[in-house]
C-alpha positions as CSV (number, residue, x, y, z in Angstrom):
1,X,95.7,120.2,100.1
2,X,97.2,121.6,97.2
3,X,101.2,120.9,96.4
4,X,101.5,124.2,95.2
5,X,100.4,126.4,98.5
6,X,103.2,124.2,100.4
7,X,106.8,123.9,100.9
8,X,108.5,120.9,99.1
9,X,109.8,118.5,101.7
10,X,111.2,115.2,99.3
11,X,112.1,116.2,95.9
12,X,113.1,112.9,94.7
13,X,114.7,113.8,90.8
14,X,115.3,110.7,88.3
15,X,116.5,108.5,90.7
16,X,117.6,105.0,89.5
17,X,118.0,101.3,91.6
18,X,118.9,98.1,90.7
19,X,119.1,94.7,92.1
20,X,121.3,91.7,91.8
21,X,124.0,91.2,89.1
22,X,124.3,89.9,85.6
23,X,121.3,88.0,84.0
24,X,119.8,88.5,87.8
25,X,119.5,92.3,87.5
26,X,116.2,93.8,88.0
27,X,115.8,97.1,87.4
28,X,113.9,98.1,90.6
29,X,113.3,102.2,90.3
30,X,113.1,103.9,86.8
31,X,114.2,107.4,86.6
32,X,111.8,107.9,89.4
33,X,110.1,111.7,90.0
34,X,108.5,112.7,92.9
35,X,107.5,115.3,95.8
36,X,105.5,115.7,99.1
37,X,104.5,118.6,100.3
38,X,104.3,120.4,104.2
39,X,100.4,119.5,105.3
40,X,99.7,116.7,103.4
41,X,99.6,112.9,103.5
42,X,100.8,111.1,100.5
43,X,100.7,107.8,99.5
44,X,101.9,105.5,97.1
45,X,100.0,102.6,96.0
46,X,100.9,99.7,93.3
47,X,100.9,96.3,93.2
48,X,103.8,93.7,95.3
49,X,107.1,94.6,93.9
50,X,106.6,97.4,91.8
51,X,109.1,99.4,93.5
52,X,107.1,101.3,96.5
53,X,109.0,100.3,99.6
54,X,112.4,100.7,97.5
55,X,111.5,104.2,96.6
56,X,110.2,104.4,100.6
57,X,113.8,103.5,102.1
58,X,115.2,105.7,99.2
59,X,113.7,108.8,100.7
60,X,114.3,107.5,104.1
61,X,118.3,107.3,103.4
62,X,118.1,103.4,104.2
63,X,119.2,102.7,101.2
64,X,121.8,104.0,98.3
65,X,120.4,104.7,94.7
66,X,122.8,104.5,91.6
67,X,121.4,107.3,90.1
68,X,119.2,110.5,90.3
69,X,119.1,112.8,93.2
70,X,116.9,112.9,96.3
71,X,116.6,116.3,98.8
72,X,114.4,116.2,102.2
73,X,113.9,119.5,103.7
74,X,116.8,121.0,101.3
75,X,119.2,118.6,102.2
76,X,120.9,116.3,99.8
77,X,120.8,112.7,100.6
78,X,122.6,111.2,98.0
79,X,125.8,113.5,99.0
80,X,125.5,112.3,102.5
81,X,128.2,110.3,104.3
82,X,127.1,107.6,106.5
83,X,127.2,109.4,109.8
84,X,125.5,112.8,108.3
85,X,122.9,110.9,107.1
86,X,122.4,108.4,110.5
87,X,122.0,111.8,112.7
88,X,119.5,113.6,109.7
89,X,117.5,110.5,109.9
90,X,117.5,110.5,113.7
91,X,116.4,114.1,114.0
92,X,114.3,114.5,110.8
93,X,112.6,110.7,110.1
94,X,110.2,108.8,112.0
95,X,110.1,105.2,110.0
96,X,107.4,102.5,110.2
97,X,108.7,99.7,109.0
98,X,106.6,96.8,107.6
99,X,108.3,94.2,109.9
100,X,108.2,96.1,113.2
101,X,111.6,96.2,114.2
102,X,111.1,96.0,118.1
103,X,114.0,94.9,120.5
104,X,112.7,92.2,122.1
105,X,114.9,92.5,125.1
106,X,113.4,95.6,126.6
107,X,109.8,97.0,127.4
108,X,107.4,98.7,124.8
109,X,108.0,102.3,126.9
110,X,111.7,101.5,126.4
111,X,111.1,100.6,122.3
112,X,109.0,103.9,122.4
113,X,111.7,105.6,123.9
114,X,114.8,104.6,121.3
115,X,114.5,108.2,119.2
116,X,114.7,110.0,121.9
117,X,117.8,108.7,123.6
118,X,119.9,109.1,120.2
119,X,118.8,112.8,120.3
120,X,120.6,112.8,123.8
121,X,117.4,112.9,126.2
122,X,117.8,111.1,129.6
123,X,116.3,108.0,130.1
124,X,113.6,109.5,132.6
125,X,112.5,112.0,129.4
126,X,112.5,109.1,127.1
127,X,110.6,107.3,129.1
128,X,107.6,110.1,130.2
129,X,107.0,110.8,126.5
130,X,107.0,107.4,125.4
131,X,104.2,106.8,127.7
132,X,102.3,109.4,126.3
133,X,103.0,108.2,122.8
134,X,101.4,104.5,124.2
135,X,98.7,106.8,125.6
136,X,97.7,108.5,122.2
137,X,97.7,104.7,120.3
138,X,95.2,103.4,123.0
139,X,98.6,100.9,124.8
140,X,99.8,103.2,127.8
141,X,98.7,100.5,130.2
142,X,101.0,98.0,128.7
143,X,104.3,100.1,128.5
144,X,106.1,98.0,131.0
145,X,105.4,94.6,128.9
146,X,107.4,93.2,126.1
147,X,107.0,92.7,122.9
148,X,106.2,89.6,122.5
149,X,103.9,89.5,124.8
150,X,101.7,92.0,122.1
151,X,99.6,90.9,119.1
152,X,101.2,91.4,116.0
153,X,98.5,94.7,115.8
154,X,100.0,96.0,119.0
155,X,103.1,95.7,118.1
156,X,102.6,97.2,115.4
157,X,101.1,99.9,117.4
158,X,104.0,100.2,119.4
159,X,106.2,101.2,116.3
160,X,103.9,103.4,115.3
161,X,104.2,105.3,118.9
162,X,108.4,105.1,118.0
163,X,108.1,106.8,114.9
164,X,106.3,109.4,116.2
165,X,107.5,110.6,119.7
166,X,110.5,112.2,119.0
167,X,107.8,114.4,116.5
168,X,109.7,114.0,113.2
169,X,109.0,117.0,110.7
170,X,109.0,113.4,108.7
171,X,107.0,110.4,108.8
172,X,107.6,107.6,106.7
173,X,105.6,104.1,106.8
174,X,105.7,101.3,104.9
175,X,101.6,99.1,105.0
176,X,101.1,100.9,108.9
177,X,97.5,99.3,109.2
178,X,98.1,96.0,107.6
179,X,98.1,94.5,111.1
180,X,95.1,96.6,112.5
181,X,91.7,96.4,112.7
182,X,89.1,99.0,112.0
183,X,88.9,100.9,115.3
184,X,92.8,100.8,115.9
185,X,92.9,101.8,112.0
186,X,91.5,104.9,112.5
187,X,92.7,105.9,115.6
188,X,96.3,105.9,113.7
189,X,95.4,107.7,110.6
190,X,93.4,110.0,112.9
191,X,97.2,110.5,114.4
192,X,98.6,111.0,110.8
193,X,96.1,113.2,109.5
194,X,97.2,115.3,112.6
195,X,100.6,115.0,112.2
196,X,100.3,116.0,108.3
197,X,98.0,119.3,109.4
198,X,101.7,120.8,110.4
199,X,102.4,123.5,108.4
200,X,106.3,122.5,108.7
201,X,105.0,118.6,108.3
202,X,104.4,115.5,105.6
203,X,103.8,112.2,106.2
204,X,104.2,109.5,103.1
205,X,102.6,106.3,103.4
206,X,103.1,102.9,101.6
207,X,100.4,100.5,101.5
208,X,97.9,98.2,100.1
209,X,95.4,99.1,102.4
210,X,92.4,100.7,100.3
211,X,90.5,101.4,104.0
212,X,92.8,104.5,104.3
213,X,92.8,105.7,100.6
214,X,90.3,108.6,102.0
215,X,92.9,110.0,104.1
216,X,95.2,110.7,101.5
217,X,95.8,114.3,100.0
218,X,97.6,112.7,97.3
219,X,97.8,109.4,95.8
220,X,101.0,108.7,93.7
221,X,99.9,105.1,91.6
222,X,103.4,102.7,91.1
223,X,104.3,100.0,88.4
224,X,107.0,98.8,87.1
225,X,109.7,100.7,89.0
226,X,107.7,104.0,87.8
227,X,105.3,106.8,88.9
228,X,102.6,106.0,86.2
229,X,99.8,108.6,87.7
230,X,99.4,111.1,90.6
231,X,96.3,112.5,92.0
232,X,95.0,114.9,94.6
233,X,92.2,114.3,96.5
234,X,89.4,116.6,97.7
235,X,88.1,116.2,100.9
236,X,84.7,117.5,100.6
237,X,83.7,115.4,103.8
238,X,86.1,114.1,106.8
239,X,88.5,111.3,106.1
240,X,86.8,107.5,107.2
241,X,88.1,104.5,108.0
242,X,86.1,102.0,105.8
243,X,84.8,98.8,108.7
244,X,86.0,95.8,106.8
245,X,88.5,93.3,108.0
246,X,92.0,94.4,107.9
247,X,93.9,92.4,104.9
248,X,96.5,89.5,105.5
């Protein structure tokens, strides 16, 4: 998939973060360049705290940059107030977090479900599609449990079904197989890859995971707080899910 034939969805333009204060201060993102592109899958790749889930809740509007500039689908995050940016996030993002994020408190259909209910839908809507989106990650006979009666894969599973029902033009996810297993591996990047096959459609993917490297378009490599190499990938055969035991 060539950047060039497709639309730019993230422009992210010298963008600049820092942590802590004084002697503390780490210098987390450094003058940071990057796009993704309508029909592709892109990930970025690095070792631990080089700066890829920063730059990951950057683009997501989760969190404030000092410096730089950072557009998704034309619109200009860093200019956003608080509430512009909650409802472009709602209707735009779909967001797998590392750490799941699931309200304990209600089912898994009901987790599902969340997105939907801040766009407005009634709770009988919510509800029919987020059964479908348990279907298609191999859970909709568990919809009415809760989550912590799930394995930390199928909860993860679950999240994965959040981010997705409310069919974001934008899917974000921070290590999405780290909890899975080969089978369940695949059948979520299967997922991606068609989500990403959208002309109108990226997703971006953090992770550590090099199972899922073959279902990349484009790799974006990370050190340092800094975009040190990008490359496309040709797919001259289908994507696979490499069968090895899925990392701590």
């Amino acid at each position: 998939m060539s950047g060039t034939d497709n639309s730019v969805v993230v422009d992210v333009r010298a963008i600049d973060k820092h942590f802590g204060d004084g002697p503390d201060r780490i210098h987390v993102l450094k003058q940071v360049n990057l796009q993704a592109y309508t029909g592709e899958i892109l990930m970025l790749v690095g070792p631990s705290g080089c700066g890829k889930t920063t730059l990951l809740s950057a683009i997501a509007g989760t969190l404030r940059v000092e410096g730089g500039e950072i557009e998704v689908f034309n619109q200009k995050l860093h200019r956003m107030s608080g509430g512009a940016l909650t409802r472009f996030r709602a209707s735009h993002i779909g967001f797998i977090f590392q750490q799941f994020n699931l309200i304990p408190t209600i089912s898994v259909a009901e987790n599902v479900g969340v997105p939907l209910l801040i766009q407005g839908a009634s709770t009988g809507q919510a509800l029919k599609r987020a059964r479908s989106a348990l279907e298609a990650v191999g859970l909709g006979s568990r919809w009415k449990e809760h989550p912590n009666k799930l394995s930390g894969g199928e909860q993860q599973r679950v999240a994965i079904a959040r981010a997705l029902v409310h069919e974001p033009p934008l899917v974000i996810c921070d290590e999405p197989t780290a909890a899975l297993d080969a089978r369940n591996g695949e059948i979520v990047l299967e997922l991606f890859r068609n989500v990403a096959r959208s002309p109108d459609r990226a997703v971006i993917i953090v992770t550590h995971d090099n199972r899922i490297f073959s279902y990349a378009d484009r790799i974006a490599r990370m050190d340092d707080g800094e975009i040190l190499e990008e490359k496309q990938q040709l797919h001259l055969h289908p994507p696979h899910f490499i069968h090895q035991h899925a990392p701590d």
